[in-house]
N, C-alpha and C positions, 0 to 999 in steps of 0.2 A: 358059146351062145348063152342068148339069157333067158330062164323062162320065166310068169308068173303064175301062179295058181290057185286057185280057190275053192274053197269052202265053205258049208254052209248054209245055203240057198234051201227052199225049201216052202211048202206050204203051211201058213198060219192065219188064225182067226182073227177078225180083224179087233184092233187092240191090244194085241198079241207083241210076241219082240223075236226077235232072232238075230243072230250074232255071222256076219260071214269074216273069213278069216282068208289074207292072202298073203303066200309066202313067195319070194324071188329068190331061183337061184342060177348058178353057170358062173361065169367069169364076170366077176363082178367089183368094180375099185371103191366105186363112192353108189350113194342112191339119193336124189338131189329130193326135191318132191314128189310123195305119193297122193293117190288120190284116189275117191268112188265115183263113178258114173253112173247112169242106169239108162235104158233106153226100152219105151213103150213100143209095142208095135203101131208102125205110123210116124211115129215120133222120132225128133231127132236125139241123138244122145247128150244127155245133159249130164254139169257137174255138180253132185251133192256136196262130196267134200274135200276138200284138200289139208295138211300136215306138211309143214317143213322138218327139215332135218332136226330144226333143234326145236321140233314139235310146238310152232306155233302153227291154229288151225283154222278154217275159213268155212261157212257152210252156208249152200243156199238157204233163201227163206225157208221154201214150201218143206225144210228137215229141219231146219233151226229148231233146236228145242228137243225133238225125238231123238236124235241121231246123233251118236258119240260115236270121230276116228279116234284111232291110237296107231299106233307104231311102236317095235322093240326093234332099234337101231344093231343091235348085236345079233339078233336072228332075219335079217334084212323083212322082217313082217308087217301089216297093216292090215287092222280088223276095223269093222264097222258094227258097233251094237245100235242096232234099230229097235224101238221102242216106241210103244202107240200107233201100231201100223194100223194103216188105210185101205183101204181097197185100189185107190189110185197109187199106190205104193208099189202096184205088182208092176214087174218089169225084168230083163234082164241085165245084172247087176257087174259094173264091170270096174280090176284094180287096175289102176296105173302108176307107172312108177317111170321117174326120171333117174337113167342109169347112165353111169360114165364106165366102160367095162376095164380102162387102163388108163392109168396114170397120165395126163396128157390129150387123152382123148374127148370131147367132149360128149354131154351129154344128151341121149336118145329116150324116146317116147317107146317104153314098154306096156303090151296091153294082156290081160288075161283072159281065158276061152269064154269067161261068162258064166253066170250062176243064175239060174230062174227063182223069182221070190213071188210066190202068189199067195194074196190076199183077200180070204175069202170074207163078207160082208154077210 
């Protein structure tokens, strides 16, 4: 099986930055794109950012600017540093990662439990 996990979430001022950090592990061959989502309550879940494997990377508008993905390809990781948060920033924050788990098989939509980030104003 494959899990993802996360860290990092947390309460900060707004202006503020925080750093969430997700790692994948289990049975694991290749890891195609990863990504951050977040999703307000009410709201549906949207994507901030996405990284390919050979870390090129794509970011919505409303984080363009604030929000650096990365990924270490050797520890199957992807962190998000958030910078000049908002109050509309708070949400719960979710990794995804596209995982092939064997040689041949192709690849699936992995998601992690969620990390709460609130923004206080």
């Amino acid at each position: 099986q494959v899990q993802l996990v996360e860290s990092g979430g947390g309460l900060v001022q707004a202006g503020g930055s925080l750093r969430l950090s997700c790692a994948a592990s289990g049975n694991i061959f290749r890891i195609n794109d990863m990504g951050w989502y977040r999703q307000a309550p009410g709201d549906q879940r949207e994507l901030l950012a996405a990284i390919t494997s050979g870390s090129r990377t794509n970011y919505a508008d409303s984080v363009k600017g604030r929000f650096t993905i990365s990924r270490d390809n050797a520890k199957n990781t992807v962190s998000l540093q958030m910078s000049s948060l908002k109050a509309e920033d708070t949400a719960v924050y979710y990794c995804n990662a596209r995982i092939a788990q064997y040689s041949g098989m192709g690849f699936m939509d992995y998601w992690g439990q969620g990390t709460q980030v609130t923004v206080s104003s």
